[in-house]
C-alpha positions as CSV (number, residue, x, y, z in Angstrom):
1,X,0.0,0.0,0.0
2,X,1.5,3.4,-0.9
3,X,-0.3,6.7,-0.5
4,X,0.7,9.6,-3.0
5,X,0.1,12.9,-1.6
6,X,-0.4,15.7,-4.5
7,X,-1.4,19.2,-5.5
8,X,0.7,21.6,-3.2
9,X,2.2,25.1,-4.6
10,X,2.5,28.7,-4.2
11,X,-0.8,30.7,-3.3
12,X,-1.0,34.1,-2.3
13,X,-3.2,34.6,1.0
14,X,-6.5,34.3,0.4
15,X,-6.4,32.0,-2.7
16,X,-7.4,28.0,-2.9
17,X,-5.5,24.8,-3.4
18,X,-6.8,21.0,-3.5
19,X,-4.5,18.5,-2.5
20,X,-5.0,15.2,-3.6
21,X,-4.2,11.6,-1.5
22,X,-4.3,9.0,-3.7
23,X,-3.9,4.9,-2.7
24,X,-2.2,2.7,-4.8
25,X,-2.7,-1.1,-4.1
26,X,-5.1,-1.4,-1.9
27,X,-8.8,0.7,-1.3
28,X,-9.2,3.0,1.6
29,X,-12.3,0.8,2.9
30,X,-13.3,1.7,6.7
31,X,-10.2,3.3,7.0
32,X,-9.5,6.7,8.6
33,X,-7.6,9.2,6.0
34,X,-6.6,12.1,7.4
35,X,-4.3,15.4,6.7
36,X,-1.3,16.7,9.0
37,X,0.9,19.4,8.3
38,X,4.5,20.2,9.5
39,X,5.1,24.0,9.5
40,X,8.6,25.1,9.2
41,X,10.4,24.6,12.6
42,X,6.8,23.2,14.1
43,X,5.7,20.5,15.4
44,X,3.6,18.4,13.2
45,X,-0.4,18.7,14.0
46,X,-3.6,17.5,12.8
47,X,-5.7,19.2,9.9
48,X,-8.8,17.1,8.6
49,X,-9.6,13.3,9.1
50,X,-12.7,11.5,6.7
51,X,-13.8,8.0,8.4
52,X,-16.8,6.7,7.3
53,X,-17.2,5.1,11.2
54,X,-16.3,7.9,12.6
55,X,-17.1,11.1,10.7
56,X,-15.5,14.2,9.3
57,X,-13.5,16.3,11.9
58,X,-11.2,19.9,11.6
59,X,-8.7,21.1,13.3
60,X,-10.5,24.2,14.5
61,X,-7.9,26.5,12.6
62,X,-9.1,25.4,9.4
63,X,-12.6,24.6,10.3
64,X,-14.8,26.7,8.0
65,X,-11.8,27.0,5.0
66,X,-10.8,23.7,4.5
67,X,-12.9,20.8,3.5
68,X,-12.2,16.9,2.9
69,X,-13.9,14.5,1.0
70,X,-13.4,11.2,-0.8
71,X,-13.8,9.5,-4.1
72,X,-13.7,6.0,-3.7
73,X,-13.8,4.8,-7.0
74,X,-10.3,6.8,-7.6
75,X,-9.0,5.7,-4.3
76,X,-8.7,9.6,-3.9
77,X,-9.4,11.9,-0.9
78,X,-9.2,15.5,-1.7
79,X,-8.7,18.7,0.4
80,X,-10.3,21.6,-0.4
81,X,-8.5,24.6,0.8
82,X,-9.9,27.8,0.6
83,X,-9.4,31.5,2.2
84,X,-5.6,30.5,2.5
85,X,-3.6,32.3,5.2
86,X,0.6,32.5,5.7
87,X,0.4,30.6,8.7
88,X,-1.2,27.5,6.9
89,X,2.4,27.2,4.8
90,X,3.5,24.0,6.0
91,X,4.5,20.3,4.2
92,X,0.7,18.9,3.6
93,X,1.5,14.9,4.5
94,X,-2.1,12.2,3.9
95,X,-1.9,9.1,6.4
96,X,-4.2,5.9,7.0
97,X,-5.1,4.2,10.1
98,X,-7.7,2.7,12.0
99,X,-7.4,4.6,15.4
100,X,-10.0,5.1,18.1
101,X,-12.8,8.5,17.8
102,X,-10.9,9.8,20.7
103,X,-7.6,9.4,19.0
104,X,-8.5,10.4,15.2
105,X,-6.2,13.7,15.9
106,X,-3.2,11.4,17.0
107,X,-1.1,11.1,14.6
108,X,0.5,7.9,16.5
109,X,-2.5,6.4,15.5
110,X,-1.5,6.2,11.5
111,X,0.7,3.6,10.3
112,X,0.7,4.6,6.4
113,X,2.2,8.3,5.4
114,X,2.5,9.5,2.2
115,X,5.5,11.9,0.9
116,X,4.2,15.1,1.5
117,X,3.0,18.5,-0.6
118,X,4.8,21.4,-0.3
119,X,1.9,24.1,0.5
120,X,3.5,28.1,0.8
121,X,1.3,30.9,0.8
122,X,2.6,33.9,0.4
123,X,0.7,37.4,2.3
């Protein structure tokens, strides 16, 4: 199983970018997918997670701007990012994993990462 993460670039503040997380030998099924980003010199943290168990769930600074969804036919989840701000310039990374509800922001929790997507918006 390999996840590709895709769709990062240069934005200015207050523009939009989908990124893409595509699966390659296997489906997502039951799975959780969810989005983490590592800004520069930051700890990594939690963005957006789609489980069909356990819901949809933000991180409450993208909560209203940024939107998930799947398309299981393509193996794809998307993230729709919208009203882009400097501080969300970070490395955009997709992950799989089957954790907990009360652990679906852990990022322990995920066993598969993809590559990463380079995400910069400039202000």
């Amino acid at each position: 199983v390999q996840l590709q993460a895709s769709g990062g670039g240069l934005v200015q503040a207050g523009g939009s970018l989908r990124l893409s997380c595509t699966t390659s030998g296997h489906t997502f099924g039951n799975k959780a997918i969810a989005w983490f980003r590592q800004p520069p010199g930051k700890e990594r943290e939690f963005v957006a997670v789609i489980s069909r168990p356990r819901g949809i769930h933000y991180a409450d600074s993208v909560q209203g701007r940024f939107t998930i969804s799947r398309d299981d036919p393509k193996n794809t989840v998307y993230l729709q990012m919208d009203s882009l701000k400097p501080e969300d310039t970070a490395v955009y990374l997709c992950a799989t994993g089957n954790p907990i509800y009360s652990a679906l922001k852990d990022a322990d929790m995920y066993y598969q990462w993809g590559q990463g997507t380079q995400v910069t918006v400039s202000s």
